[in-house]
C-alpha positions as CSV (number, residue, x, y, z in Angstrom):
1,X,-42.3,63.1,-5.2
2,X,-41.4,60.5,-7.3
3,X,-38.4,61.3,-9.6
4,X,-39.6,60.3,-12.7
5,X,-42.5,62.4,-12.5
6,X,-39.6,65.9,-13.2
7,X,-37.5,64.3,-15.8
8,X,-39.8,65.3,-18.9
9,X,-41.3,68.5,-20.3
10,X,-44.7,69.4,-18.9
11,X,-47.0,72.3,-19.9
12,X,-49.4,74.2,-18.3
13,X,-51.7,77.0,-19.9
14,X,-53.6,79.4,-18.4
15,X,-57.2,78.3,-19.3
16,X,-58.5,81.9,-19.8
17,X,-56.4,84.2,-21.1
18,X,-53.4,81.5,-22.1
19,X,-50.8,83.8,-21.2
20,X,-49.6,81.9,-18.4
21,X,-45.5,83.5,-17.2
22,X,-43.0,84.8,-14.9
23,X,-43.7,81.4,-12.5
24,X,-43.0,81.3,-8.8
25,X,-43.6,77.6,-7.9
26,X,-43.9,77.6,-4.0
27,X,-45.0,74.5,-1.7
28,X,-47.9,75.0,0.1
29,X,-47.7,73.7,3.6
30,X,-51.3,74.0,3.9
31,X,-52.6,72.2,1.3
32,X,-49.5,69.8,0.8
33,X,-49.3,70.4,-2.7
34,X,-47.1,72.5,-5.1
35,X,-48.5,76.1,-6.2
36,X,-47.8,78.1,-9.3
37,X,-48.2,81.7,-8.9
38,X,-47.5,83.7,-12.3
39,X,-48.4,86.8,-14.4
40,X,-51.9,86.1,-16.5
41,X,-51.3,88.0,-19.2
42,X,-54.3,88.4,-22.0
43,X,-52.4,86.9,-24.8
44,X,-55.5,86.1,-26.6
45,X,-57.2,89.0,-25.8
46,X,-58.5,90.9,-29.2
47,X,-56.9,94.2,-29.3
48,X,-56.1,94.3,-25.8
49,X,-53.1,95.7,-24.8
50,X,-52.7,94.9,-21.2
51,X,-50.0,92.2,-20.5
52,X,-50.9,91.3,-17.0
53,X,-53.8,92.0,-14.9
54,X,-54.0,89.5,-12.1
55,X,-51.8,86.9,-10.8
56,X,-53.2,83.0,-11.6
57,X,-52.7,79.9,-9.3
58,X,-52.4,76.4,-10.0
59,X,-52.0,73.9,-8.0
60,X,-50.1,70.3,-8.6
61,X,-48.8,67.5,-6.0
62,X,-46.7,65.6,-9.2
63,X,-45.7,68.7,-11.5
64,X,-47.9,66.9,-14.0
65,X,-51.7,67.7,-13.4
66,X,-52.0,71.2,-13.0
67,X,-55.5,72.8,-11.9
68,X,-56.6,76.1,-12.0
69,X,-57.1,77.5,-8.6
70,X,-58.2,81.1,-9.9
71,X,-56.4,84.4,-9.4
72,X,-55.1,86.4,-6.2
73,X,-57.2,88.5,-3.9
74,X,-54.7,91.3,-2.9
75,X,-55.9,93.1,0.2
76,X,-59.6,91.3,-0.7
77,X,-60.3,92.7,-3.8
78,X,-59.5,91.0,-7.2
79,X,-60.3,87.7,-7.5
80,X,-61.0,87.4,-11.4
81,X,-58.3,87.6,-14.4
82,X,-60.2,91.2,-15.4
83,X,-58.6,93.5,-12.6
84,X,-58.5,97.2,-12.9
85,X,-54.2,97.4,-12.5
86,X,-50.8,96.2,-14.1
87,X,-49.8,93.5,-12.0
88,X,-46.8,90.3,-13.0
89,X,-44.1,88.4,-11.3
90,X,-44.7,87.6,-8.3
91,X,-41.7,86.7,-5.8
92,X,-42.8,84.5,-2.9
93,X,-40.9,82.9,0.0
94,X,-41.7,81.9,3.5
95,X,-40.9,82.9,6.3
96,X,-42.4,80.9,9.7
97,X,-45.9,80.8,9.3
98,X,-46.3,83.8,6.8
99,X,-45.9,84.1,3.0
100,X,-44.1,86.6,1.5
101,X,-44.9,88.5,-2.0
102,X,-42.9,91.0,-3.6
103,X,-45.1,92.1,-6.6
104,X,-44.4,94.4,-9.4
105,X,-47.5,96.7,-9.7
106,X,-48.4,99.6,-12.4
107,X,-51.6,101.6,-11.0
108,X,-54.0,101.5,-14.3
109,X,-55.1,99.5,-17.2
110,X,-52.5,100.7,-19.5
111,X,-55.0,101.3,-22.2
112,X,-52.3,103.9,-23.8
113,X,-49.2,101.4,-24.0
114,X,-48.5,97.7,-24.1
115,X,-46.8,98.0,-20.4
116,X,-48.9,100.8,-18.9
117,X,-47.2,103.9,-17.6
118,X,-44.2,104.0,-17.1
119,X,-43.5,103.9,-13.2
120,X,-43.6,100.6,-11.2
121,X,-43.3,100.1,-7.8
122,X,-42.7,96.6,-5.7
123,X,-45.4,96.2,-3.6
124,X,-44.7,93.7,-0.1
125,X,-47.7,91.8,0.7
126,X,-48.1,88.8,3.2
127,X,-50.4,85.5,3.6
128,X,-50.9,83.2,6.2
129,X,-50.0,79.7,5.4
130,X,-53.8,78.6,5.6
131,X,-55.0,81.2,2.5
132,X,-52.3,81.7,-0.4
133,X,-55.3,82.7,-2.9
134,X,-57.4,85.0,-1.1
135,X,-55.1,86.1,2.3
136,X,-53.0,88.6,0.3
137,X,-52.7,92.1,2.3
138,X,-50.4,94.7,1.2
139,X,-47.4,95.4,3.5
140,X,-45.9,98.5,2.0
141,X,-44.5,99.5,-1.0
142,X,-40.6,98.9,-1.4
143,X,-38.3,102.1,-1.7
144,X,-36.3,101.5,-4.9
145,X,-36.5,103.5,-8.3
146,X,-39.5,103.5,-10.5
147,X,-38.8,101.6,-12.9
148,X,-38.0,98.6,-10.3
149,X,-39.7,95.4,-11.4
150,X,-39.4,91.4,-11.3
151,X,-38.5,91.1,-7.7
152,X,-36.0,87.5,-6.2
153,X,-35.4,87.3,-2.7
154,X,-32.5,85.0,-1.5
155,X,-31.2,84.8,2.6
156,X,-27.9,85.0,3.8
157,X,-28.0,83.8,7.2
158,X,-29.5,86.8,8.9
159,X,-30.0,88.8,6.0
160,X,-32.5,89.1,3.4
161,X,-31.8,90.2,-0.1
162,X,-33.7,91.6,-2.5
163,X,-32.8,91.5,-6.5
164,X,-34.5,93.1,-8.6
165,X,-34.5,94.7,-12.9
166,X,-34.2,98.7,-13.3
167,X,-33.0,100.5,-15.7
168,X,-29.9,103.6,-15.7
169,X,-30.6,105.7,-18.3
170,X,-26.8,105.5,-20.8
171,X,-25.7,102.8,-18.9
172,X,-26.6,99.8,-20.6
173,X,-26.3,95.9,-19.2
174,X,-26.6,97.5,-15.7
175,X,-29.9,95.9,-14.9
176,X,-30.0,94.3,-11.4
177,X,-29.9,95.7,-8.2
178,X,-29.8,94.4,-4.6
179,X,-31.8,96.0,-1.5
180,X,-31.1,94.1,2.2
181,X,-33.0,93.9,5.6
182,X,-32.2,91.7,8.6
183,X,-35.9,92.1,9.1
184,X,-38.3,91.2,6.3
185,X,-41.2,92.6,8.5
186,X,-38.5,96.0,8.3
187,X,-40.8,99.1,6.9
188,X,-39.7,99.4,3.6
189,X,-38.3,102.8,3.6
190,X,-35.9,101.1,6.7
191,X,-34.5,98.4,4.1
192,X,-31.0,99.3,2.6
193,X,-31.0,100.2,-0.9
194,X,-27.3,98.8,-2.5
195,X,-27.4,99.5,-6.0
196,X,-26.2,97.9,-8.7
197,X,-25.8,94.7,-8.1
198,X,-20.9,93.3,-8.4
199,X,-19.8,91.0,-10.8
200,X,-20.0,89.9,-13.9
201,X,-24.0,90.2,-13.7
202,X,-23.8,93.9,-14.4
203,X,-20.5,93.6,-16.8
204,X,-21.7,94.0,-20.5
205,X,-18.1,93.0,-21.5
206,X,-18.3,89.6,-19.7
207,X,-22.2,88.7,-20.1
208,X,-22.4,90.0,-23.6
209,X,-25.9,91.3,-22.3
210,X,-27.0,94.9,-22.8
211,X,-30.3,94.3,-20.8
212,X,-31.4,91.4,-18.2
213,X,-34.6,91.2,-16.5
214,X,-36.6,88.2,-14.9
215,X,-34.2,87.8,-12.2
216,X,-34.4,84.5,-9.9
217,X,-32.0,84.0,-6.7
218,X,-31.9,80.7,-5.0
219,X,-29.8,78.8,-3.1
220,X,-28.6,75.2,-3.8
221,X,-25.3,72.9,-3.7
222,X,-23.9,75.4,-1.2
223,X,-24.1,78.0,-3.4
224,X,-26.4,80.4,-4.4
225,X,-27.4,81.0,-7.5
226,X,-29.2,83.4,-10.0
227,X,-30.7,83.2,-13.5
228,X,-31.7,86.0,-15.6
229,X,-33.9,86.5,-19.0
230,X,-31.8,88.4,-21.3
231,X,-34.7,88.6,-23.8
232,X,-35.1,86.4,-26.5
233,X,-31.9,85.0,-26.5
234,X,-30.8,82.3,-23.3
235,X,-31.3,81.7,-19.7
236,X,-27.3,82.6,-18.5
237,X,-26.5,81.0,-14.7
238,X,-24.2,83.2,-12.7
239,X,-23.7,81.9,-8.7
240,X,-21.8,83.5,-6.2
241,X,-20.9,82.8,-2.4
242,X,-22.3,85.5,-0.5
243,X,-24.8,87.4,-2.3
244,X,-22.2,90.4,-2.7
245,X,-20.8,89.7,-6.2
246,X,-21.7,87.6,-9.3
247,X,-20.2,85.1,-11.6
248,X,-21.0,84.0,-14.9
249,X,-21.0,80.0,-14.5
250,X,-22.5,78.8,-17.4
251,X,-25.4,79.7,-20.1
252,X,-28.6,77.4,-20.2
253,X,-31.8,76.6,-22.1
254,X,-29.8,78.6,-25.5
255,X,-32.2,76.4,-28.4
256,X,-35.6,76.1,-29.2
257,X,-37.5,73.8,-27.9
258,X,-38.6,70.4,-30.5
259,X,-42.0,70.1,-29.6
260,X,-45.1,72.1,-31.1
261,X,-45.2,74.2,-27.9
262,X,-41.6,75.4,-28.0
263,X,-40.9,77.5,-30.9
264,X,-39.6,80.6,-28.9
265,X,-36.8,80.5,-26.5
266,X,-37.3,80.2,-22.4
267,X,-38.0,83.6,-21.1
268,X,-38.6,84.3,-16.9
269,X,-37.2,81.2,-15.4
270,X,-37.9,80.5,-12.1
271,X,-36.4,77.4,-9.8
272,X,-37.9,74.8,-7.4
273,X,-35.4,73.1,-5.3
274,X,-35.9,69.6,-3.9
275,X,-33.0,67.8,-2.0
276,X,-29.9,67.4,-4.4
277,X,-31.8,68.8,-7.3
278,X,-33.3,72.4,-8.8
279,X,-35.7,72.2,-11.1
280,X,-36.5,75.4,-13.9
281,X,-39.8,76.4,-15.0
282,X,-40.0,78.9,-17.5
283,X,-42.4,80.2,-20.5
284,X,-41.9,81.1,-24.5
């Protein structure tokens, strides 16, 4: 990819709904293109309440032109941006030939709340390299507390970590947690559940955070690195050396934007990492 094609702002809009968020940019091997799978909520939507109910594609090979590729099938139903459950930010890597998605999901249309019921669950589904829109089939659902959403996943030689938000009741800025497998195929009740994630992440007193969600975990410079949303405020960078504890590095993205589509602050960020250099997509 050429560089000057990722040194300027671009924007894309989901053309139904135009609640395009939570972005997981993946390359497709396939298709040899970039893919941008994110939560379609129904921002223009008339008295609707729902804020997701399927998960949009679009596809680029510059990060410039963006098309519309439609919305998931998950285990070959869906399909459409009008699906009957709660579904938003998607977490996708690879792993040899198969995709992996780690989905938040709320059974329902939420017709009695803004976010649905209360309990989520992280649902694992896989894809085959040749179908990332319609090869979707549900794998299990994750073991972790219900109010798990917004899952990252990050590996640490032969270990695979998991990040995700939840919430302690009295125990505020304690918002991410970690689960590991040295199998990703591992049935989910075999994965190890590690709490709350160390460091300064979870340390009201350092962050200055009382709540995070949106996490993102990937790894770059010999580091890895993870980004939070702390709602409405900045995007704040912590990186660590072995996935065990967190430190706060630096904060990001902290002013509005100048342009006509930036009025709100970056919310969700999510990174795509090419050679030397990581690249942040986010929405506001």
């Amino acid at each position: 990819m050429p560089r000057k094609h990722v040194q300027y702002l671009y924007i894309y809009t989901d053309p139904i709904y135009k609640g395009s968020a939570d972005s997981e940019v993946v390359w497709n091997d396939y298709k040899k293109e970039w893919w941008m799978f994110y939560t379609a909520r129904r921002s223009v939507c008339k008295d609707c309440p729902l804020p997701a109910v399927a998960i949009g594609v679009a596809s680029s090979k510059d990060w410039i032109d963006w098309k519309y590729e439609g919305c998931n099938k998950l285990d070959a139903i869906g399909g459409d941006p009008d699906g009957p459950d709660i579904l938003w930010a998607p977490g996708i890597i690879r792993d040899g030939n198969i995709y992996h998605m780690f989905l938040t999901f709320k059974k329902g249309s939420g017709d009695d709340s803004r976010w649905g019921i209360s309990e989520s669950l992280l649902l694992h589904l896989t894809a085959p390299v040749n179908d990332l829109l319609n090869g979707w089939k549900t794998k299990g659902i994750m073991h972790v507390p219900f109010n798990s959403i917004d899952a990252t996943l990050a590996k640490n030689g032969d270990e695979w970590n998991l990040f995700h938000r939840d919430i302690m009741k009295g125990e505020k800025g304690i918002n991410t947690f970690r689960i590991t497998s040295t199998d990703i195929n591992e049935k989910p009740e075999n994965w190890n559940y590690k709490g709350a994630a160390k460091g300064d992440v979870n340390n009201i007193i350092m962050s200055g955070y009382n709540y995070q969600e949106g996490q993102f975990v990937f790894y770059w410079k010999d580091t890895f690195w993870m980004l939070t949303d702390p709602s409405n405020k900045d995007i704040p960078v912590y990186s660590s050396k072995d996935l065990e504890s967190w430190k706060l590095n630096t904060i990001i993205l902290n002013k509005e934007g100048t342009s006509e589509f930036q009025k709100n602050r970056a919310k969700h960020p999510g990174v795509a990492v090419i050679d030397d250099r990581a690249f942040v997509f986010y929405f506001n």
